[in-house]
N, CA, C and O atoms as a GROMACS GRO file, in nm:
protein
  364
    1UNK      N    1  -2.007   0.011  -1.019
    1UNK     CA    2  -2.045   0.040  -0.884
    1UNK      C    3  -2.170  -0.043  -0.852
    1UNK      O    4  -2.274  -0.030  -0.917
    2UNK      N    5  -2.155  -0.138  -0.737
    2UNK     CA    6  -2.270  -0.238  -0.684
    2UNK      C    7  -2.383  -0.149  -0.615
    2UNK      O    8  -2.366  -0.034  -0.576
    3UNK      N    9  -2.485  -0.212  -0.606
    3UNK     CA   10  -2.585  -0.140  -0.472
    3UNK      C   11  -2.622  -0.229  -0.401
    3UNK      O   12  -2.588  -0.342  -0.436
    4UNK      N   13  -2.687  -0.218  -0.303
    4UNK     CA   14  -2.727  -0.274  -0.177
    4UNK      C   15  -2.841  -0.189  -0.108
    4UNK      O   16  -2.837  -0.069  -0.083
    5UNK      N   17  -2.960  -0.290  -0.078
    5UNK     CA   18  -3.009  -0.233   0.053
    5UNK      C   19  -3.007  -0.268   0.122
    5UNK      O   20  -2.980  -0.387   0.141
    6UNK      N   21  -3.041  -0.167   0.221
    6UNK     CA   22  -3.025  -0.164   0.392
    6UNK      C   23  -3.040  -0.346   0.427
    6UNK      O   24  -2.955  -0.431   0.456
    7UNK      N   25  -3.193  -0.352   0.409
    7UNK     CA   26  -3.164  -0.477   0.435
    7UNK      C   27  -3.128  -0.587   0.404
    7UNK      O   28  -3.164  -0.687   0.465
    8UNK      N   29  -3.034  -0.589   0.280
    8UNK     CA   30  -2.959  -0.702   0.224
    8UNK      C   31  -2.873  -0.686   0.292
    8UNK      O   32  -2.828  -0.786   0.348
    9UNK      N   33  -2.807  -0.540   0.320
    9UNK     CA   34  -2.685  -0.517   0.366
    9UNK      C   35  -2.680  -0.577   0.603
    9UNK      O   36  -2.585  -0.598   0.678
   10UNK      N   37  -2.789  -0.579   0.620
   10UNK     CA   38  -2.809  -0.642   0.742
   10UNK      C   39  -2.810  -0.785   0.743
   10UNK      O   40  -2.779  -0.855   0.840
   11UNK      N   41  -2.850  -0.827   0.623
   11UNK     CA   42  -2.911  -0.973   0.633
   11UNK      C   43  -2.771  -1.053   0.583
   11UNK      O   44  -2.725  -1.151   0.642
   12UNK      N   45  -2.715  -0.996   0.472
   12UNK     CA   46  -2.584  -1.096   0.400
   12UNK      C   47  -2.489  -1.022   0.406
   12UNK      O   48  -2.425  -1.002   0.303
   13UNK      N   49  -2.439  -0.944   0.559
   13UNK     CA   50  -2.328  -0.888   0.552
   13UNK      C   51  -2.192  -0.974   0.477
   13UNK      O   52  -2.123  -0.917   0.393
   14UNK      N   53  -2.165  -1.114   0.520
   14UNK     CA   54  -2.069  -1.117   0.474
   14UNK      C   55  -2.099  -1.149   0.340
   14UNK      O   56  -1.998  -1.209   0.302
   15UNK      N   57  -2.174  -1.146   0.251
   15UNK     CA   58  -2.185  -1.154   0.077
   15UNK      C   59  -2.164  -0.997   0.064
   15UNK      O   60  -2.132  -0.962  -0.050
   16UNK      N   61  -2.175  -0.911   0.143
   16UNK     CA   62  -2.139  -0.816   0.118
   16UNK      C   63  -1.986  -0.713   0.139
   16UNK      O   64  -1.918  -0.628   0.082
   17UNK      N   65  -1.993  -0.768   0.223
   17UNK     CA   66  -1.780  -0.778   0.273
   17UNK      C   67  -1.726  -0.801   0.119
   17UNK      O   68  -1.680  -0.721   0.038
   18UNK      N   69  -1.760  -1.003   0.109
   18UNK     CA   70  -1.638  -0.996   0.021
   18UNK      C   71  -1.679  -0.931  -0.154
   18UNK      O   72  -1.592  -0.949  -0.240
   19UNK      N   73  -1.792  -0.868  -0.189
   19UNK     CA   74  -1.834  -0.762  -0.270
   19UNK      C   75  -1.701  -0.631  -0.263
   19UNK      O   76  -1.636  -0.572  -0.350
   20UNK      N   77  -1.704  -0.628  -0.133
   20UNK     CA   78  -1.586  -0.489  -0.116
   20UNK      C   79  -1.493  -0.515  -0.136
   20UNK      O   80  -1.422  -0.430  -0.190
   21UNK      N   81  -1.432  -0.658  -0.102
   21UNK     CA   82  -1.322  -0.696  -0.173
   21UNK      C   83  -1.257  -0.691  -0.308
   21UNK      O   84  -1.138  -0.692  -0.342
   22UNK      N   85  -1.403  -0.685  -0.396
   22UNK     CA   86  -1.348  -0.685  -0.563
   22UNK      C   87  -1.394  -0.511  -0.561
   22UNK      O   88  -1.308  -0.424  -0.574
   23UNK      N   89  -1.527  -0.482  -0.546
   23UNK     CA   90  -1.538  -0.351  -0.606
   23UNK      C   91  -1.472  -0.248  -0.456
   23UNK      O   92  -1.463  -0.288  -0.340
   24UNK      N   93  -1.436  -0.112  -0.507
   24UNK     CA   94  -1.422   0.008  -0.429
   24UNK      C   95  -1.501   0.055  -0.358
   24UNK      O   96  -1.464   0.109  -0.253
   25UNK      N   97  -1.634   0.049  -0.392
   25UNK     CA   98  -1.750   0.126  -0.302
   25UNK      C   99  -1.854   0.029  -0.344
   25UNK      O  100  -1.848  -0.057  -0.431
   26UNK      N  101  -1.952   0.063  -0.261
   26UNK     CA  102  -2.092  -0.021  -0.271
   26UNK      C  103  -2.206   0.101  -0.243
   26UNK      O  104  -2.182   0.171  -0.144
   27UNK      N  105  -2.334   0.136  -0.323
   27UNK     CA  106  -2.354   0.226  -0.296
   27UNK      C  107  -2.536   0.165  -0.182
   27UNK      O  108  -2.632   0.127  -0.249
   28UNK      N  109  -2.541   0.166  -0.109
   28UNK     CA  110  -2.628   0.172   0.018
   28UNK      C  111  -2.813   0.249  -0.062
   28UNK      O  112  -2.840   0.361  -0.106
   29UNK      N  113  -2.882   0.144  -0.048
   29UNK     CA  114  -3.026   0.213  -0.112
   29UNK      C  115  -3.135   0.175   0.004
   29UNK      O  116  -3.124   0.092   0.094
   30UNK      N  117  -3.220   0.243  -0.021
   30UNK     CA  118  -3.355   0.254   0.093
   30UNK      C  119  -3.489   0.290   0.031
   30UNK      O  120  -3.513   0.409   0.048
   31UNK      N  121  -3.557   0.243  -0.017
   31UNK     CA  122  -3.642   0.258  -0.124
   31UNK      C  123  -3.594   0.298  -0.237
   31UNK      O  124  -3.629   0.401  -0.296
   32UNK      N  125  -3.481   0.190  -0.286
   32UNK     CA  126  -3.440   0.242  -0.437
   32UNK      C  127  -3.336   0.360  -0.469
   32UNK      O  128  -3.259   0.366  -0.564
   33UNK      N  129  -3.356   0.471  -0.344
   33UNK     CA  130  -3.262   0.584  -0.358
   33UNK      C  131  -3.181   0.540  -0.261
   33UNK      O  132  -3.208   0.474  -0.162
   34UNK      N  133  -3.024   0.605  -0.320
   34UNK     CA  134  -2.922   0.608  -0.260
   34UNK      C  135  -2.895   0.712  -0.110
   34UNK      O  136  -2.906   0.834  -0.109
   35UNK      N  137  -2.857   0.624   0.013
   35UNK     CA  138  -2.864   0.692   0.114
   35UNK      C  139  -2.720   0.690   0.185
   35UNK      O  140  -2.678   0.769   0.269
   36UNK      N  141  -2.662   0.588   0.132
   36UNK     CA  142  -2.521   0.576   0.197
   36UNK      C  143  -2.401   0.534   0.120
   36UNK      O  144  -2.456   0.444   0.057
   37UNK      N  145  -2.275   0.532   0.078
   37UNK     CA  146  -2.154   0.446   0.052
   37UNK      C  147  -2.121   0.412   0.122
   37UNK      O  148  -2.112   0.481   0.223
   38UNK      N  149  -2.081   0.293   0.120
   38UNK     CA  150  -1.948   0.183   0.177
   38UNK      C  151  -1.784   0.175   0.111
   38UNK      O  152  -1.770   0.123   0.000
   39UNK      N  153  -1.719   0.204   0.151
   39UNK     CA  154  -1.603   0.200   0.091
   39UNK      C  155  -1.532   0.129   0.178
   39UNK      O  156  -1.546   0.117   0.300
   40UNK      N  157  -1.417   0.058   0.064
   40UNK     CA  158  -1.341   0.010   0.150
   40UNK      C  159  -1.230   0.057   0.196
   40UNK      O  160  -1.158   0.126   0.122
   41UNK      N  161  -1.180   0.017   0.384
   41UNK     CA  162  -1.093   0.104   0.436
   41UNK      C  163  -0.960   0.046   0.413
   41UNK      O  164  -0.951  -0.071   0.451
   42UNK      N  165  -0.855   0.100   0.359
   42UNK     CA  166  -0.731   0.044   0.383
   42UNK      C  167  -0.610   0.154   0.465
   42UNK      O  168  -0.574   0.270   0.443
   43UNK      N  169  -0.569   0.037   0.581
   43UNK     CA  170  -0.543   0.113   0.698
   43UNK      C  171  -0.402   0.168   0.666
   43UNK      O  172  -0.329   0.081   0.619
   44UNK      N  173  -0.345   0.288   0.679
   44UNK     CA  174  -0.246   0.371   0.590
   44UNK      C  175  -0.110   0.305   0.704
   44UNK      O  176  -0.110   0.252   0.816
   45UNK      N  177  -0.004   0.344   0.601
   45UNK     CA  178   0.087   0.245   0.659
   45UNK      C  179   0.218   0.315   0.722
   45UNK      O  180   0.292   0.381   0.649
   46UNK      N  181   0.241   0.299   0.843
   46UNK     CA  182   0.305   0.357   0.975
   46UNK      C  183   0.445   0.393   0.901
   46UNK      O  184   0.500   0.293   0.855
   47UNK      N  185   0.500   0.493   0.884
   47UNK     CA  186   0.674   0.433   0.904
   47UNK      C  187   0.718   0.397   0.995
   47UNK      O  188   0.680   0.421   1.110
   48UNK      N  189   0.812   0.329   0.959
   48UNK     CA  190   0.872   0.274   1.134
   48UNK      C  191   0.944   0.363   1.157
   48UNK      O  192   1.002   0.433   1.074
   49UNK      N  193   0.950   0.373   1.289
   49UNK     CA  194   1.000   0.454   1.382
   49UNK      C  195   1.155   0.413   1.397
   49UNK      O  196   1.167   0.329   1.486
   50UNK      N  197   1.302   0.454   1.325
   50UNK     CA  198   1.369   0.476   1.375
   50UNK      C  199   1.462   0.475   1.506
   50UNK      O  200   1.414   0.526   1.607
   51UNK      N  201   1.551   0.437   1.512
   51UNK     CA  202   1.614   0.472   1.670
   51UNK      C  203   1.696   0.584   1.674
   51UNK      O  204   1.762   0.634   1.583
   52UNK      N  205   1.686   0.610   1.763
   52UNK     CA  206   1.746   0.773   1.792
   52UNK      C  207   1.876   0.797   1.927
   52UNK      O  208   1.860   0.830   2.045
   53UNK      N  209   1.975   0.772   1.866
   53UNK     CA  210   2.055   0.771   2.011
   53UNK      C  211   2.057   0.875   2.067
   53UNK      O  212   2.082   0.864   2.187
   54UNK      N  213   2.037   0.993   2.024
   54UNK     CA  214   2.009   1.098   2.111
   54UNK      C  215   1.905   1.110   2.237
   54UNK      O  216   1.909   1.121   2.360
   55UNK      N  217   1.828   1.101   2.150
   55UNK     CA  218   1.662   1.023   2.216
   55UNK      C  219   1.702   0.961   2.359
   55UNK      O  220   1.682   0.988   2.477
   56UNK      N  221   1.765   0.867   2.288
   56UNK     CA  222   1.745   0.737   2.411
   56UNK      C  223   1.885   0.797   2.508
   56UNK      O  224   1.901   0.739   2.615
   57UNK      N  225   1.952   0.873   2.484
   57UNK     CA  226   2.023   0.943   2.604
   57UNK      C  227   1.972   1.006   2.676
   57UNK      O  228   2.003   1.004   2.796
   58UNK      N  229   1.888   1.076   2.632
   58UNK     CA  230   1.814   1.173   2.724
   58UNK      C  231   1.746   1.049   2.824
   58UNK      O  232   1.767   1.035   2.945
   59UNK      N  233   1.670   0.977   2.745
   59UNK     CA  234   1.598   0.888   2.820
   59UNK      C  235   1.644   0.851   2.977
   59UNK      O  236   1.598   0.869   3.090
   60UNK      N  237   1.791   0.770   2.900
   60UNK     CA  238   1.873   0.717   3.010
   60UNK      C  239   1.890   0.789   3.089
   60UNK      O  240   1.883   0.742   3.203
   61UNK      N  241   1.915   0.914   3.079
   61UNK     CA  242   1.957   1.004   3.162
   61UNK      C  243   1.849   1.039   3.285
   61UNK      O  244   1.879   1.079   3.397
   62UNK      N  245   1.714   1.012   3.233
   62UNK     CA  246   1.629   1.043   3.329
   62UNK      C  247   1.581   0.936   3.439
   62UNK      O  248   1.541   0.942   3.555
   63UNK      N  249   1.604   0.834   3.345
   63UNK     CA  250   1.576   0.746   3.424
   63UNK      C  251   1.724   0.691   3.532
   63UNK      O  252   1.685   0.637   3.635
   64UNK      N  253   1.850   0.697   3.520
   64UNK     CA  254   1.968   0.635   3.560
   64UNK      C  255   2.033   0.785   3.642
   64UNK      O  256   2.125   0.780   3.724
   65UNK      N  257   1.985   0.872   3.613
   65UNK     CA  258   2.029   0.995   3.671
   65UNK      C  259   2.150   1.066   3.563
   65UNK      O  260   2.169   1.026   3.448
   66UNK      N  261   2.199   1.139   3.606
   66UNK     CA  262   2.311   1.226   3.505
   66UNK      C  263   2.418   1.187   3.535
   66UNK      O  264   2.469   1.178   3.647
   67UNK      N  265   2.476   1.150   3.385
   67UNK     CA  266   2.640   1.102   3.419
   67UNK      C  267   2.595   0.971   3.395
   67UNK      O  268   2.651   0.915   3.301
   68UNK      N  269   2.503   0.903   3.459
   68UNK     CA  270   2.551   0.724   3.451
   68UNK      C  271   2.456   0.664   3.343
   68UNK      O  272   2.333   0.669   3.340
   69UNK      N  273   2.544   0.606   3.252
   69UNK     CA  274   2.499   0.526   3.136
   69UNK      C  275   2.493   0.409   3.194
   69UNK      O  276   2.585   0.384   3.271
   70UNK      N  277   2.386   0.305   3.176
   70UNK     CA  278   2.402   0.210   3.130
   70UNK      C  279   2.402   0.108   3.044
   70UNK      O  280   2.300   0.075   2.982
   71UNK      N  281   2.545   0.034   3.030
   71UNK     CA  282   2.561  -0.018   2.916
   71UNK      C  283   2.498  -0.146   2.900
   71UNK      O  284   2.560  -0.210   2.815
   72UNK      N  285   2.389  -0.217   2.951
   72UNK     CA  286   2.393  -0.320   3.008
   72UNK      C  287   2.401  -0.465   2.847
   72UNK      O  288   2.428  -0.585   2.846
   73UNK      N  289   2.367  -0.381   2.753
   73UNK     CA  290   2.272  -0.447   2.680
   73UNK      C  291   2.435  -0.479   2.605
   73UNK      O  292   2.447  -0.598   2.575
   74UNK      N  293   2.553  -0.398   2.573
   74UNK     CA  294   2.636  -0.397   2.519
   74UNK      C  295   2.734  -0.528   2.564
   74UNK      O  296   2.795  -0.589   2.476
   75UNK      N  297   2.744  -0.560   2.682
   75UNK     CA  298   2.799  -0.644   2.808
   75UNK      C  299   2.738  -0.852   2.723
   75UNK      O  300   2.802  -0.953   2.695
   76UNK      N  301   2.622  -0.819   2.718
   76UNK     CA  302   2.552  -0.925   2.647
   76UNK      C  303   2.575  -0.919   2.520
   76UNK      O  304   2.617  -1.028   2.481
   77UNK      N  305   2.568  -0.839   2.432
   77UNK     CA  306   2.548  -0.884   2.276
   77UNK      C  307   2.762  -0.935   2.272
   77UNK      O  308   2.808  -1.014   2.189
   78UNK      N  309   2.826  -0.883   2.353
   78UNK     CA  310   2.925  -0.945   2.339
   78UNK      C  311   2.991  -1.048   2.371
   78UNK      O  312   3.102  -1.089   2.338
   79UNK      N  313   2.874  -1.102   2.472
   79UNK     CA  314   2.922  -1.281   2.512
   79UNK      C  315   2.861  -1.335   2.419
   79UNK      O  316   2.904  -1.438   2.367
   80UNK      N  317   2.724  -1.264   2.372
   80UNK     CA  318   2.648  -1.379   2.286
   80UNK      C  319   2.700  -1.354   2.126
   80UNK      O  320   2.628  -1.406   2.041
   81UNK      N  321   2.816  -1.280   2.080
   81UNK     CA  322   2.825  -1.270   1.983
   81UNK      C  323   3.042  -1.377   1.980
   81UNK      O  324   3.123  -1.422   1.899
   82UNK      N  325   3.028  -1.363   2.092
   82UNK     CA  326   3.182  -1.433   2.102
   82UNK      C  327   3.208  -1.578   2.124
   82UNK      O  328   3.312  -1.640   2.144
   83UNK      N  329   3.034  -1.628   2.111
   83UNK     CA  330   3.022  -1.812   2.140
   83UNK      C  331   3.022  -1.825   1.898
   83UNK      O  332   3.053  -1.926   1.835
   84UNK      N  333   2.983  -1.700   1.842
   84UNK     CA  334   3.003  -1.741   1.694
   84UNK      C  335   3.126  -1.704   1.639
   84UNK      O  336   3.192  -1.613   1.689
   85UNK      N  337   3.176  -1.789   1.504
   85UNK     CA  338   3.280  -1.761   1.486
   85UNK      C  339   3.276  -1.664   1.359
   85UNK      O  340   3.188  -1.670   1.274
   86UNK      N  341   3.361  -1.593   1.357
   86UNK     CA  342   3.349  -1.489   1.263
   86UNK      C  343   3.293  -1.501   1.094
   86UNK      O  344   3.387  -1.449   1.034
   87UNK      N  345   3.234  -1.526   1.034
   87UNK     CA  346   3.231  -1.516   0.890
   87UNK      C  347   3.220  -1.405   0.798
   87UNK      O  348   3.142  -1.310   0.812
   88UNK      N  349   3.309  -1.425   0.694
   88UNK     CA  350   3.332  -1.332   0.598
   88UNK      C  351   3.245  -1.300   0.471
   88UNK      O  352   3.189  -1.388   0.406
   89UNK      N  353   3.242  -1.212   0.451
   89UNK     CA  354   3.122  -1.219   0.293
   89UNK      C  355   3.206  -1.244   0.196
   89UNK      O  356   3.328  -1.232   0.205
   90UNK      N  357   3.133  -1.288   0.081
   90UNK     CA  358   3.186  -1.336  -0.043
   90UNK      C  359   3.192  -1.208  -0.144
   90UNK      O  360   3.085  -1.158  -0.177
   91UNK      N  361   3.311  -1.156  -0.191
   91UNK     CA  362   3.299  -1.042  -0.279
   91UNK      C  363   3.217  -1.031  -0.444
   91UNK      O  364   3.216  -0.925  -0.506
   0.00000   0.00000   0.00000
C-alpha cells in the first residue's frame, strides 16, 4: 500500500493516477497521518438489456393506437435481405 500527501497528491496528480493503475488503494497523508484513501473505481458492468416483444407491443400500441401494428421495419429487412443470395453453413 503507497502513500501520498495532500500535496504531492495536488501537485503530480497524474504520477499519481498511473500509481492507481498498478496498486488498489493509495493511502492520502497530512502531516504524516493518514487522512484519506484513494481507490480505484471500476465502473460495474451493465447487462444488456434484452428485447422484449411484449414490451414493445404495448409500446406500439400506445403510440399507433389499438389494433394497428406497424410492421414497417419487417417490409425492409426483406428487400434488403432478398438483393443476398442464400448461404448455407458447413456441417
Amino acid at each position: 500500500m503507497k502513500t501520498i500527501s495532500i500535496r504531492d497528491l495536488r501537485q503530480k496528480w497524474p504520477e499519481a493516477e498511473s500509481r492507481l493503475q498498478v496498486e488498489k488503494e493509495i493511502i492520502i497523508t497530512r502531516d504524516a497521518k493518514p487522512v484519506a484513501k484513494l481507490v480505484r473505481y471500476e465502473e460495474p458492468q451493465k447487462p444488456r438489456r434484452r428485447f422484449d416483444p411484449v414490451a414493445h407491443a404495448k409500446w406500439q400500441e400506445s403510440v399507433f393506437g389499438k389494433g394497428r401494428v406497424v410492421r414497417l421495419v419487417d417490409k425492409y429487412i426483406a428487400a434488403d435481405r432478398a438483393d443476398r443470395p442464400l448461404v448455407t453453413r458447413r456441417k
